[in-house]
KOLPAFI-450611 format. One line per 5 residues: number of its first residue (from 1); for each residue x, y, z of N, C-alpha, C. Coordinates in steps of 0.05 Angstrom, whole numbers, plus 5000, padded with zeros to 4 digits. Layout:
NUM> X,Y,Z,X,Y,Z,X,Y,Z; ...
//
This chain:
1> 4603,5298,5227,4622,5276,5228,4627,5269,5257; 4626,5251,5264,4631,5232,5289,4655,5215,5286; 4664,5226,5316,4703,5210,5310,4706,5212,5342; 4715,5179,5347,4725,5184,5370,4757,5195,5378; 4762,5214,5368,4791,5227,5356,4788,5258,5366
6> 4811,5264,5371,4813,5296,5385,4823,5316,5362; 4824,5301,5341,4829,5316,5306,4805,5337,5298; 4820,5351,5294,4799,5379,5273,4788,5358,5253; 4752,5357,5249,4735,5349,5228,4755,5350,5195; 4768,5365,5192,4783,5371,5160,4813,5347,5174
11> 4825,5342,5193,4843,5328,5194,4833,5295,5190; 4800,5287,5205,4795,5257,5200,4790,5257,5170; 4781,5270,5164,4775,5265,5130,4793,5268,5108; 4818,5275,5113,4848,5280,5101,4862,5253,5116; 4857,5237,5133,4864,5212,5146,4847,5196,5134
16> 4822,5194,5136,4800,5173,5114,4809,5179,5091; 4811,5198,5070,4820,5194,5036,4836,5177,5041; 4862,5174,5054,4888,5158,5051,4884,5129,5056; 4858,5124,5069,4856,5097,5065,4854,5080,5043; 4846,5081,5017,4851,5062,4996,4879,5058,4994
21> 4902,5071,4992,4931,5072,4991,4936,5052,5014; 4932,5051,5038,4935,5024,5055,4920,4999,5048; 4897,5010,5034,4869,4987,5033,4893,4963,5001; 4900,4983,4988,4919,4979,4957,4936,4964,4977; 4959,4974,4990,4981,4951,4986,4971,4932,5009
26> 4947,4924,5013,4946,4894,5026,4932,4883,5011; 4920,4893,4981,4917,4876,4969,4939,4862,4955; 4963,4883,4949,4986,4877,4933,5005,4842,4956; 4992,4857,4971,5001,4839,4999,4991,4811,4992; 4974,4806,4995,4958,4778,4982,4957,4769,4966
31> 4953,4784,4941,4946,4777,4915,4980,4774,4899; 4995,4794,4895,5014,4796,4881,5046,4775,4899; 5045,4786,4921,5068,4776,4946,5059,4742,4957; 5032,4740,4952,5015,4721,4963,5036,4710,4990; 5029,4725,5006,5025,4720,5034,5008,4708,5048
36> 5017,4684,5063,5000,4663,5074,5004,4664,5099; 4989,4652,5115,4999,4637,5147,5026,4622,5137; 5045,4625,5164,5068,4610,5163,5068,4610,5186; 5078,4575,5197,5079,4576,5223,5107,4579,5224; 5118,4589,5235,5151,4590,5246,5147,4587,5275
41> 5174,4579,5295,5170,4574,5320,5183,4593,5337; 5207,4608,5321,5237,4626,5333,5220,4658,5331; 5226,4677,5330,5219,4697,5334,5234,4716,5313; 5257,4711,5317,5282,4714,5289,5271,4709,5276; 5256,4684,5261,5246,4677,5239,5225,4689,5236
46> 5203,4701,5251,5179,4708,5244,5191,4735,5237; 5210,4748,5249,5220,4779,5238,5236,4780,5222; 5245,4758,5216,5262,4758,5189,5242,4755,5163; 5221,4734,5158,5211,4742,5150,5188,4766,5142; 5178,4777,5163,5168,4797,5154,5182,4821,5142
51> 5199,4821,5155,5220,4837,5135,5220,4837,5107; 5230,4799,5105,5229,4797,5073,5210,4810,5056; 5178,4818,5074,5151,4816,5054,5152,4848,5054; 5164,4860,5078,5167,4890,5074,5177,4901,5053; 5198,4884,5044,5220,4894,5029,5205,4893,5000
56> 5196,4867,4997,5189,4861,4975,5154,4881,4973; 5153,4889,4996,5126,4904,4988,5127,4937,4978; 5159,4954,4981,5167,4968,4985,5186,4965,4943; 5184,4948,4945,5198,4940,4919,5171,4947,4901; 5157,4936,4910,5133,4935,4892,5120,4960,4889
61> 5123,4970,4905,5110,4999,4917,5132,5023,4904; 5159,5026,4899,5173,5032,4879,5170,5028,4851; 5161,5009,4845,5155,4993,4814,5134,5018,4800; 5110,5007,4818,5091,5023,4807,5088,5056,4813; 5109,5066,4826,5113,5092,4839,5120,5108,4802
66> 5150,5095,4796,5160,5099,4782,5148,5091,4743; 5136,5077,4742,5110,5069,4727,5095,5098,4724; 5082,5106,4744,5068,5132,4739,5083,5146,4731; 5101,5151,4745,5117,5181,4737,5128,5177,4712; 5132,5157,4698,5142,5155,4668,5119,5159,4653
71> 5103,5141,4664,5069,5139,4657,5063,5182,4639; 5069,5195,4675,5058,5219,4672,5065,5232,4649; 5096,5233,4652,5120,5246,4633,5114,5239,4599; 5106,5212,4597,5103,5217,4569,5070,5216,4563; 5049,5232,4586,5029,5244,4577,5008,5208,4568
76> 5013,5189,4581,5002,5167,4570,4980,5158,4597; 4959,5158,4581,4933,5159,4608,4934,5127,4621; 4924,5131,4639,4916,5097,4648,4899,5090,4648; 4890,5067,4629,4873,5051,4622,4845,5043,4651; 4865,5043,4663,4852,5027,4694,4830,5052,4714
81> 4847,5073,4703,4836,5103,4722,4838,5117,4712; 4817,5120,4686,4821,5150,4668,4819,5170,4683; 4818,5197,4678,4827,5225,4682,4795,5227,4680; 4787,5249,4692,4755,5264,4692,4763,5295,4694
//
């Protein structure tokens, strides 16, 4: 394994698995939040909105948090990512 990183070989590869979980909420980012270019001119406004999309991405990211864990509890598989 080749890494320009001063990480123990078992730490980049415990850092690479976690990428679909980032790769996931920018899809949720686009697709679900549909996040576009916005031009704003103030700086307040560009951080006020991003805020907004945090929040709401953090909402979303609760949604489906809590989804599983009901999901788990009553033993009901998911269609999307069966069990192996």
């Amino acid at each position: 394994m080749i890494s320009n990183t001063t990480l123990e070989a078992c730490e980049v590869l415990k850092k690479y698995k976690s990428q679909p979980f980032l790769e996931k909420r920018m899809y949720t980012k686009k697709t679900v939040l549909e996040v576009a270019p916005v031009f704003l001119k103030k700086g307040k406004r560009i951080e006020a909105m991003m805020f907004l999309y945090f929040v709401a991405l953090m909402i979303v990211s609760l949604i489906e948090r809590k989804i599983r864990m009901n999901m788990a509890k009553a033993n009901i598989e998911n269609p999307f990512c069966p069990r192996r």
